[in-house]
GUMAR-183617 format. One record per atom (N, C-alpha, C): residue in three letters; y, z, x negated. Coordinates in steps of 0.05 Angstrom, whole numbers, plus 32768, in hexadecimal, padded with zeros to 4 digits. Last residue first. Example, Ala and Ser with C-alpha at 12.3 -4.5 7.8 and 13.67 -1.06 7.14 Angstrom:
<nutors>
Ser7FD3808E7EFFSer7FEB808F7EEFSer8001809D7EFEAla7F8E809C7EF8Ala7FA6809C7F0AAla7FBE809C7EF8
</nutors>
This chain:
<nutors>
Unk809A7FF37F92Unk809A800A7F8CUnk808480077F70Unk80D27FC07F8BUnk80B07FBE7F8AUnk80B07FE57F83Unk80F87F977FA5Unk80F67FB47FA5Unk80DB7FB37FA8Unk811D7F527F87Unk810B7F6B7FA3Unk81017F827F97Unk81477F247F77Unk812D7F397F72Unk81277F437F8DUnk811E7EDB7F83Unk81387EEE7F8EUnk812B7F127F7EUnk81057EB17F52Unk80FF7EBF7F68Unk81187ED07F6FUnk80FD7E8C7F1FUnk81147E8D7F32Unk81177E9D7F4CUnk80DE7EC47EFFUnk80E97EAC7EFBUnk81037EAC7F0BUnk80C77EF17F09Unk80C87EEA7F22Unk80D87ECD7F17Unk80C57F057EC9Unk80AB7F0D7ED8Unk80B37F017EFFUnk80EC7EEC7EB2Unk80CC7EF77EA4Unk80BD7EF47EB8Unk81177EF87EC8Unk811A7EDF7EBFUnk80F67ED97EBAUnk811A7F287EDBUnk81127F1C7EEDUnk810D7F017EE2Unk80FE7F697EBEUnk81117F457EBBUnk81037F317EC7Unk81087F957EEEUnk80F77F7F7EDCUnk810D7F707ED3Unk81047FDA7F04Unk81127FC57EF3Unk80F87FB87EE4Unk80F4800D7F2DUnk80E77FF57F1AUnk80FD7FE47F16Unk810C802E7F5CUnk80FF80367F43Unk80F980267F28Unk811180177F8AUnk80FB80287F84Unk80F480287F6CUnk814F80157F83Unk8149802A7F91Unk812A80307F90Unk81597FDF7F5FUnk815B7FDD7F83Unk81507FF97F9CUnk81637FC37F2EUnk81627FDB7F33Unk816B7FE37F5AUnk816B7FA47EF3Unk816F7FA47F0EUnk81557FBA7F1BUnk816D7F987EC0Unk81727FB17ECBUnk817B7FAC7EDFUnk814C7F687EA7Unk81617F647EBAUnk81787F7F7EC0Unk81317F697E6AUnk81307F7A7E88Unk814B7F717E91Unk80F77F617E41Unk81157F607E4BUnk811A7F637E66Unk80CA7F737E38Unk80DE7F6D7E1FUnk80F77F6C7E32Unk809E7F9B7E62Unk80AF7F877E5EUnk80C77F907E4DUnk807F7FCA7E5EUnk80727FB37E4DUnk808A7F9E7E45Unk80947FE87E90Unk80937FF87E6AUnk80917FDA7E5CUnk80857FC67EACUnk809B7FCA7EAFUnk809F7FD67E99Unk804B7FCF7EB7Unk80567FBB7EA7Unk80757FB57EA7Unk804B80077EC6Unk803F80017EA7Unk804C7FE07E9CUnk805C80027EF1Unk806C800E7EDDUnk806A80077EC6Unk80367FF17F0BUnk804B7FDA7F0AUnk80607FEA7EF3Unk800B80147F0BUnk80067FF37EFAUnk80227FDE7EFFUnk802580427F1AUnk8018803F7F01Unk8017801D7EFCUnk801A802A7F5AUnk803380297F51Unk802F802B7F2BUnk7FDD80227F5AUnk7FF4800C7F67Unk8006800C7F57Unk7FD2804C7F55Unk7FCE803A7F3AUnk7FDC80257F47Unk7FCF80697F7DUnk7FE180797F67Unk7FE180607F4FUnk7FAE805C7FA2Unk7FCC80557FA8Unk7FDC805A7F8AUnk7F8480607F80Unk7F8D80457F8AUnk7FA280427F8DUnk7F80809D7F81Unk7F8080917F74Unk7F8980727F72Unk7F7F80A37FC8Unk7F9B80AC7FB4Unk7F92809D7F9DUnk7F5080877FD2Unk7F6D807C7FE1Unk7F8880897FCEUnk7F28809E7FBEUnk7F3880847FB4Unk7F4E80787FC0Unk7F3680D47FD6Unk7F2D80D27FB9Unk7F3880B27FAFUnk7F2D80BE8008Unk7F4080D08008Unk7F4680C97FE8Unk7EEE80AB8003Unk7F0B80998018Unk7F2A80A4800AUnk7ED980D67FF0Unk7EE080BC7FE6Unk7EED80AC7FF0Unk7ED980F98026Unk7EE181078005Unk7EE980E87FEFUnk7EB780D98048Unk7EDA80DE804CUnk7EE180EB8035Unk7E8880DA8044Unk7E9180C88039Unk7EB380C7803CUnk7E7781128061Unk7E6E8108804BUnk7E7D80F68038Unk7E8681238090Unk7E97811E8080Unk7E8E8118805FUnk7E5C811180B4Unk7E76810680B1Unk7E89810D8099Unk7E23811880BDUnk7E31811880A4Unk7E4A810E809FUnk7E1C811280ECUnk7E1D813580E4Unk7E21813380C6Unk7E1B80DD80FAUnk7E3880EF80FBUnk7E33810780F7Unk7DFF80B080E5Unk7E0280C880D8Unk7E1380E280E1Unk7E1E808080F9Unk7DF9808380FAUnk7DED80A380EDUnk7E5580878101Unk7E3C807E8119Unk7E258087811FUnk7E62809C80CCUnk7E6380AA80E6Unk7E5E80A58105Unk7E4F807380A9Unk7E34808F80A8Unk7E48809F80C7Unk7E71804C80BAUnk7E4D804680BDUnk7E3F805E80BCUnk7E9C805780AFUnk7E98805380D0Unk7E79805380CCUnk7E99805C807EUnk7E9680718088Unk7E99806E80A7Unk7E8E802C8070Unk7E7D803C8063Unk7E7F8053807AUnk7EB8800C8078Unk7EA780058080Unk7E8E80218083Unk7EDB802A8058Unk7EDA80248079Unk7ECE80278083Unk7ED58014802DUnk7ECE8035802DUnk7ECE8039804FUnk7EE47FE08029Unk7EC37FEA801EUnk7EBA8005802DUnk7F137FE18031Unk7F057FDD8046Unk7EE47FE0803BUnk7F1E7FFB7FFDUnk7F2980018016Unk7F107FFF8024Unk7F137FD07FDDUnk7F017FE97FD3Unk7F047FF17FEFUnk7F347F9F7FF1Unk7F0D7F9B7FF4Unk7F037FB97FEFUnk7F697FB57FEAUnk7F5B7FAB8005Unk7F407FB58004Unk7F6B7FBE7FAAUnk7F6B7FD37FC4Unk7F617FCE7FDCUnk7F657F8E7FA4Unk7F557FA17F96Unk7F517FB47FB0Unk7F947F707FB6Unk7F747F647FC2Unk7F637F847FB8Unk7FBF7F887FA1Unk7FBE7F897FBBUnk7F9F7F887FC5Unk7FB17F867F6DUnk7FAD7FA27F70Unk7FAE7F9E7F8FUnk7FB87F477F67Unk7FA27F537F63Unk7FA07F757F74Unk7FF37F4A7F76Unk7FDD7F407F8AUnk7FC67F4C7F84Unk80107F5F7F52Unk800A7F6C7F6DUnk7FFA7F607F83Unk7FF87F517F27Unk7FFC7F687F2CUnk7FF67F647F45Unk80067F177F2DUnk7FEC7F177F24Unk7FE67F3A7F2AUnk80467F207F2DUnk803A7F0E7F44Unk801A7F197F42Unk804D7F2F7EF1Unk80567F427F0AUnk80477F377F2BUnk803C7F047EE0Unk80307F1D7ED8Unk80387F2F7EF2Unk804B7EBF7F04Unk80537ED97EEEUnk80447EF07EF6Unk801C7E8D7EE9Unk80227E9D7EF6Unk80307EB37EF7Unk800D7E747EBFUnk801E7E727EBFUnk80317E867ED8Unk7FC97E787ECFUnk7FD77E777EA8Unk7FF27E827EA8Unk7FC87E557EF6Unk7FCC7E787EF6Unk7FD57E887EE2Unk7FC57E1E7EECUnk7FDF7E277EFBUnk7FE47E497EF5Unk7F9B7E177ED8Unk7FAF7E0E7ECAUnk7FBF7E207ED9Unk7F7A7E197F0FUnk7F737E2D7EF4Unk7F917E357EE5Unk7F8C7E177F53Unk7F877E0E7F36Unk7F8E7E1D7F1CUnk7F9C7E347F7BUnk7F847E357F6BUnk7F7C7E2D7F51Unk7FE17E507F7FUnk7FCB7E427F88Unk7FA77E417F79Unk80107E697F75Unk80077E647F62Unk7FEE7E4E7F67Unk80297E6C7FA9Unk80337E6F7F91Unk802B7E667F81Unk800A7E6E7FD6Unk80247E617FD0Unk80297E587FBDUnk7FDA7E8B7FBAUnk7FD37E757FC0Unk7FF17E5C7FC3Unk7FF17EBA7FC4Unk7FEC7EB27FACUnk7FE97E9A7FA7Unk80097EC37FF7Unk801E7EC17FE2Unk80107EBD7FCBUnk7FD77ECC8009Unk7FE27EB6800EUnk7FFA7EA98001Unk7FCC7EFB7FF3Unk7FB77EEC7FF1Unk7FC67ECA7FEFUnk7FE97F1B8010Unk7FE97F217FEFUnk7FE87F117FEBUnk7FE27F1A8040Unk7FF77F0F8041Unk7FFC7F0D8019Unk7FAF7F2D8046Unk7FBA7F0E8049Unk7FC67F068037Unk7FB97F5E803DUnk7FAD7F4F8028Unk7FAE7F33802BUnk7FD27F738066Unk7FE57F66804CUnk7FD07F678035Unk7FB27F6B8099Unk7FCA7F54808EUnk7FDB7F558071Unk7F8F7F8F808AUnk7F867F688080Unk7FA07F628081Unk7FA37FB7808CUnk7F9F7FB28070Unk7F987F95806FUnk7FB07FC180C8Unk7FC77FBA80B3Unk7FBE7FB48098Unk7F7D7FBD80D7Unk7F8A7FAF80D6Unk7FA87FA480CCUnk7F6B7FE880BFUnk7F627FD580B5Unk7F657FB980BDUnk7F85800A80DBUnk7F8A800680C4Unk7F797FF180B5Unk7F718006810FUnk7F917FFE8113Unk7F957FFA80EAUnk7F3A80188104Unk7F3F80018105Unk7F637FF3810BUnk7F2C804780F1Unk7F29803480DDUnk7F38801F80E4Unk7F2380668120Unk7F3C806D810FUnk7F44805380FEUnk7EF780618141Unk7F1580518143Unk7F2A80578130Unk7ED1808C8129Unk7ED6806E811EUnk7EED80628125Unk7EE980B78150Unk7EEB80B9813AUnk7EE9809F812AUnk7EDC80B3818EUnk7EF380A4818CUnk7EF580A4815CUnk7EAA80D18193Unk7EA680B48189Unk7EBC80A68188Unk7EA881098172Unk7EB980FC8181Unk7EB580DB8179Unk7E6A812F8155Unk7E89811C814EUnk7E97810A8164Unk7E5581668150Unk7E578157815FUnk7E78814A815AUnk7E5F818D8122Unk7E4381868137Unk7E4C817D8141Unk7E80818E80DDUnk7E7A817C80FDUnk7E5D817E810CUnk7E9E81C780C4Unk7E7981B680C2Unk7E7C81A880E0Unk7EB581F38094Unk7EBA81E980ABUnk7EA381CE80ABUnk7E9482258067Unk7EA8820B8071Unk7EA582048088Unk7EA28259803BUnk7E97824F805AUnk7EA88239805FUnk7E8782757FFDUnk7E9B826C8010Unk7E908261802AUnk7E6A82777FCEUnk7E74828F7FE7Unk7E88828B7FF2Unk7E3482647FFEUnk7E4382777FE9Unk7E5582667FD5Unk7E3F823F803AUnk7E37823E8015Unk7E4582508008Unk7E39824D8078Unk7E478259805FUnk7E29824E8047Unk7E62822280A8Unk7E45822B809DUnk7E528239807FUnk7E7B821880E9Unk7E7D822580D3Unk7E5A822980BCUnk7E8B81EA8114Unk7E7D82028108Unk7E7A820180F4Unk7EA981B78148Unk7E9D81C0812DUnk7E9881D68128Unk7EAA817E816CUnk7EAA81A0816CUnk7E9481A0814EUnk7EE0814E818BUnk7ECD815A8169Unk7EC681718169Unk7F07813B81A8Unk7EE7813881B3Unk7ECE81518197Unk7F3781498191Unk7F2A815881A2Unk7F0E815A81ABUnk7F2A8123815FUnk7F298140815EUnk7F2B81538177Unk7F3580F9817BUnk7F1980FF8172Unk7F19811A816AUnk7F6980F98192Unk7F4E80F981A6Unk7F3880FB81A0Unk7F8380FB8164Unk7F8681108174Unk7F7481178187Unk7F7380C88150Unk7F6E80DD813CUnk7F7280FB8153Unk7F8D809C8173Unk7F6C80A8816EUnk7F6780BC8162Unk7FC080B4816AUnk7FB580B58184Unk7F9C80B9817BUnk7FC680A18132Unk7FC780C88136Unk7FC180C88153Unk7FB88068812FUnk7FA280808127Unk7FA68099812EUnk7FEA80558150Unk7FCC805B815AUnk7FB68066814DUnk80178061812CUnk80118075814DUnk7FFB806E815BUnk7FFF80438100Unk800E80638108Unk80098078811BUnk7FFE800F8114Unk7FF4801A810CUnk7FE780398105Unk803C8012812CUnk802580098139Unk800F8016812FUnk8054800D80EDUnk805A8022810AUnk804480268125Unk80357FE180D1Unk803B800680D2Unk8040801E80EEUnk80567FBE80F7Unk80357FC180F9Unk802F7FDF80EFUnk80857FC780EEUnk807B7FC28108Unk806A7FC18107Unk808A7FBB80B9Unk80947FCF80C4Unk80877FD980DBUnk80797F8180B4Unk80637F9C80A3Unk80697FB480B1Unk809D7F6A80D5Unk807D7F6680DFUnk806D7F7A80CCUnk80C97F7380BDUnk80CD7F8180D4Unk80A67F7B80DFUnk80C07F5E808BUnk80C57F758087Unk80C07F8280A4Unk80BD7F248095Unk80A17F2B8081Unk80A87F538085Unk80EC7F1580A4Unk80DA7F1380B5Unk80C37F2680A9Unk81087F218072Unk81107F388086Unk80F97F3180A2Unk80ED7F298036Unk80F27F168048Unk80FD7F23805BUnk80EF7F3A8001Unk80FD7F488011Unk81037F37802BUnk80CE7F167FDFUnk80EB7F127FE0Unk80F47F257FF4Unk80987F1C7FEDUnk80A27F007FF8Unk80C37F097FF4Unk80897F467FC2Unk807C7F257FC3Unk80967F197FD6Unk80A27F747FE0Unk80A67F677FC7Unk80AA7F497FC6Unk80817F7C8009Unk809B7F6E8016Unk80AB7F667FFAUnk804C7F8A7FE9Unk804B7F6A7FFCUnk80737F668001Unk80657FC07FDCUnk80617FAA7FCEUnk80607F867FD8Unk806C7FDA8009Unk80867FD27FF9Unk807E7FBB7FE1Unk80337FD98022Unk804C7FCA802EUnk80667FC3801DUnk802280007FF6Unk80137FDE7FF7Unk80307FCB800FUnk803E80248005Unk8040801F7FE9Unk80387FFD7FE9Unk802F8031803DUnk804F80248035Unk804B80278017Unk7FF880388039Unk8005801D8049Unk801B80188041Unk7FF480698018Unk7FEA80548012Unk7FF88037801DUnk800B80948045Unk801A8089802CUnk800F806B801AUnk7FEE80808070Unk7FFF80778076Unk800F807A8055Unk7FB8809B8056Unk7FC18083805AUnk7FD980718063Unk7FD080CC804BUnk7FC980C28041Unk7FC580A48045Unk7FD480DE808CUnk7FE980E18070Unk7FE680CB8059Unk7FA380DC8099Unk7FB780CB80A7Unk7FCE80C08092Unk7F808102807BUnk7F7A80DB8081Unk7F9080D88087Unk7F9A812D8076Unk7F8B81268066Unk7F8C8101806EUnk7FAD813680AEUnk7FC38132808BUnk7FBB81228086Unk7F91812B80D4Unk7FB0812880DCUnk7FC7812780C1Unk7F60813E80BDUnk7F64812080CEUnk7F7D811C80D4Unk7F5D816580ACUnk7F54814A8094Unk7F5A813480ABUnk7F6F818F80C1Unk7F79818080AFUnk7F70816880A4Unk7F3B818B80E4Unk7F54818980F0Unk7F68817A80D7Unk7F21819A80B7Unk7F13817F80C4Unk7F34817C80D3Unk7F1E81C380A0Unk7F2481AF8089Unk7F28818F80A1Unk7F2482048092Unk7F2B81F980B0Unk7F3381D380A6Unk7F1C820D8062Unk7F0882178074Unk7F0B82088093Unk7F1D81EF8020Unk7F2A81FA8037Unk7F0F82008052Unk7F0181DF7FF0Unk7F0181FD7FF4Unk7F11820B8011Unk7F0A81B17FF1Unk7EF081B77FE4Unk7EED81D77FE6Unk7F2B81978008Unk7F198194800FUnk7EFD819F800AUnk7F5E81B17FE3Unk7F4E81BA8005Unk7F3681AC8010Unk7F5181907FB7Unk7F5081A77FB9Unk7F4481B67FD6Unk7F5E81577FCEUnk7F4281627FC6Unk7F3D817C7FC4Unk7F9781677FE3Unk7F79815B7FF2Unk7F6281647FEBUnk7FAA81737FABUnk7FAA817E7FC2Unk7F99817D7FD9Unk7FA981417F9EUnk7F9581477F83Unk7F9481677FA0Unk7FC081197FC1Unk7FA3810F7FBCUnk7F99812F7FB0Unk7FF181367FB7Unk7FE481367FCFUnk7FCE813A7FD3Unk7FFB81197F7CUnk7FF4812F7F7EUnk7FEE81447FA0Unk800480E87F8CUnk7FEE80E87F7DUnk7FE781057F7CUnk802C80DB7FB6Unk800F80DC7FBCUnk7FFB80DE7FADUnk805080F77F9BUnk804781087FB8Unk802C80F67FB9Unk805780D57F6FUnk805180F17F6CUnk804980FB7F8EUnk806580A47F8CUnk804A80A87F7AUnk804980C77F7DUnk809580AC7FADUnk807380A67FBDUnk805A80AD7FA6Unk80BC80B67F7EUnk80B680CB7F98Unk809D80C67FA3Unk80BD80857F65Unk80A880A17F55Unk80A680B87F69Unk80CA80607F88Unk80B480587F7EUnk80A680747F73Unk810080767F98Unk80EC80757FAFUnk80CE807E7FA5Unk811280A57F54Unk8115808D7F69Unk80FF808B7F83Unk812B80C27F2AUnk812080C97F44Unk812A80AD7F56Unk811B80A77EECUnk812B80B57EFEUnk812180B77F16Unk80E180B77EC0Unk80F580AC7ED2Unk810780B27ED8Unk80C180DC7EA8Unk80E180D87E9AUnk80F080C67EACUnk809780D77ECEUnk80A580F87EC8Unk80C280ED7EBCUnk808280AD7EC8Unk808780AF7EE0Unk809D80C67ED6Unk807080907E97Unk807C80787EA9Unk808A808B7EBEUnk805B80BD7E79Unk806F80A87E66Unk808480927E82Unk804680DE7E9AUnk805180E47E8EUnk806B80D47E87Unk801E80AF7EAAUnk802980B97EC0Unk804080D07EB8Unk7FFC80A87E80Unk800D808F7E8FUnk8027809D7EA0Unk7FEC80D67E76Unk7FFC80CA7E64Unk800A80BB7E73Unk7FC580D47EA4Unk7FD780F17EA8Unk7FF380E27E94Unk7F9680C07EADUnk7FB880AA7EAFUnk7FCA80B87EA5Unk7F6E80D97EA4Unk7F7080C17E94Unk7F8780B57E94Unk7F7881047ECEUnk7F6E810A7EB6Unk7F7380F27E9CUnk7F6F80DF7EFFUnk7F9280F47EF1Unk7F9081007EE0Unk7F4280D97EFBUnk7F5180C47EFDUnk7F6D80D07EFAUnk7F25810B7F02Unk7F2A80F77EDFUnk7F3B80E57EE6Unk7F4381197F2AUnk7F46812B7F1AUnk7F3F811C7F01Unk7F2280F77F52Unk7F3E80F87F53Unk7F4C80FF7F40Unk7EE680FF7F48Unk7EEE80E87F4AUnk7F1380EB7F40Unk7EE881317F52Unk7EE0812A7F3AUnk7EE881187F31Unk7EE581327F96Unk7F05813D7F80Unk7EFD81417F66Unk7EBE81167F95Unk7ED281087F9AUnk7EE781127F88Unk7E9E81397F89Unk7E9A81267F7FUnk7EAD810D7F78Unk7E9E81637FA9Unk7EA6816C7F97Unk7EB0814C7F86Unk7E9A81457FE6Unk7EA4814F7FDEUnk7EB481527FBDUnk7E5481477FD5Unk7E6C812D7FD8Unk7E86812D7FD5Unk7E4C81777FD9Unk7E44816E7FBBUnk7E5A814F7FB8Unk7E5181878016Unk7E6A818E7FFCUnk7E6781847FDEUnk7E31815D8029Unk7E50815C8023Unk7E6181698015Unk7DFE81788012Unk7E0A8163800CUnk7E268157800DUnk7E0581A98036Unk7E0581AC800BUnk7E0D818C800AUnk7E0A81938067Unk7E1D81A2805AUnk7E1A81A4803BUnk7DD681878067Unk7DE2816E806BUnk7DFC817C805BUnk7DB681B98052Unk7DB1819F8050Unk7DCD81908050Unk7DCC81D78088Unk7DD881E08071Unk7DCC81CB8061Unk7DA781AE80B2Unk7DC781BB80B5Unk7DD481BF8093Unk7D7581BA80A9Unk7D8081A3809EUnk7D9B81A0809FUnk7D7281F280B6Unk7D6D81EC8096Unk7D7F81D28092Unk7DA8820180E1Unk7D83820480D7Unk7D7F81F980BCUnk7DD3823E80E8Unk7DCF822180E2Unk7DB3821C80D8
</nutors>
């Protein structure tokens, strides 16, 4: 490999490291949260997705930082996995919001699914087009893209189309609901202000990182995997505070309906959905 070769390589693995830095304080600072809200639970939907995807994420980073054959994996686990756990955490939430609508359920379902079977297509045709080699940083040897499959950016986009619709769809149940005016949000319930906010949060960082990394694997592709260590890194973190931020206020609430629908969370519905139907929030 020539100079600028192992160059571009020290940089991804410094990116790399940076990410699973990223992942490791962020399960460093909740670890309590995640003690008090998740471990004494019972075994429900909501603590089965957190734990697999929070400790996946911390798995991810690991192999990414010391596995050798990283690229094959990183596109059929690593990304796919991962995102599709992300989609049905943010999907169980939006089908929350509208009451368990059954139209609102078979159009998230159906877009997932869609969604699904067109990234592991692109994902299969970029990794065939993808030839890669080996370079050694003491004292290990990693796996290194020369030449990237231009089917590789399409990945972004079946999912970034399932993420606008349920930020819409976050977006638009806010505006139903509560609308613009100042007065009105005061009164808004807490549980509503949750999952919209964490819905929009996640969207804009998401599609931030999208953006980012269709742009260096256009204009950069011998640095592809540069910006995929933080895609990965905030996609588990994000997903993992989804669920964390509805527990936490589930710890908070004085009084509780004990209703109880399989993922895990009880509210008082009187508190936090008023006259609303309940529904299944992970």
């Amino acid at each position: 490999m020539d100079a600028m070769g192992l160059h571009n390589a020290r940089h991804i693995r410094s990116a790399n490291l940076a990410a699973s830095a990223l992942v490791f304080y962020d399960h460093a600072i909740t670890f309590g949260q995640e003690v008090e809200l998740m471990w004494n639970a019972p075994w429900t939907r909501g603590k089965f997705l957190f734990l697999l995807f929070r400790y996946y994420g911390i798995f991810s980073s690991i192999f990414n930082d010391y596995g050798r054959f990283w690229i094959s994996w990183q596109g059929w686990t690593g990304v796919l996995v991962s995102a599709a756990l992300a989609q049905v955490i943010l999907i169980l939430r939006i089908r929350a919001l509208f009451s368990n609508d059954r139209k609102v359920t078979l159009l998230l379902a159906g877009t997932l699914v869609c969604t699904l079977v067109s990234s592991a297509v692109i994902i299969a045709n970029a990794l065939h087009g993808t030839e890669v080699g080996l370079v050694h940083i003491a004292p290990h040897t990693y796996c290194t893209v020369n030449v990237l499959s231009s089917y590789a950016p399409l990945f972004f986009i079946p999912i970034s189309i399932l993420e606008t619709l349920l930020g819409g769809l976050a977006i638009y149940k806010w505006f139903k609901d509560v609308g613009l005016k100042v007065e009105c949000r005061q009164f808004a319930p807490a549980l509503l202000i949750i999952l919209v906010r964490d819905s929009t949060v996640y969207f804009v960082v998401m599609s931030a990182l999208y953006v980012l990394n269709v742009t260096v694997w256009i204009t950069k592709p011998e640095l592809f995997e540069l910006p995929v260590g933080f895609l990965l890194a905030l996609s588990c973190v994000m997903g993992s505070r989804l669920i964390l931020n509805l527990r936490a206020r589930h710890a908070k609430s004085k009084r509780l309906c004990n209703i109880d629908l399989g993922s895990g969370f009880e509210y008082d519905m009187r508190d936090e959905f008023r006259t609303r139907a309940p529904s299944d929030i992970v």
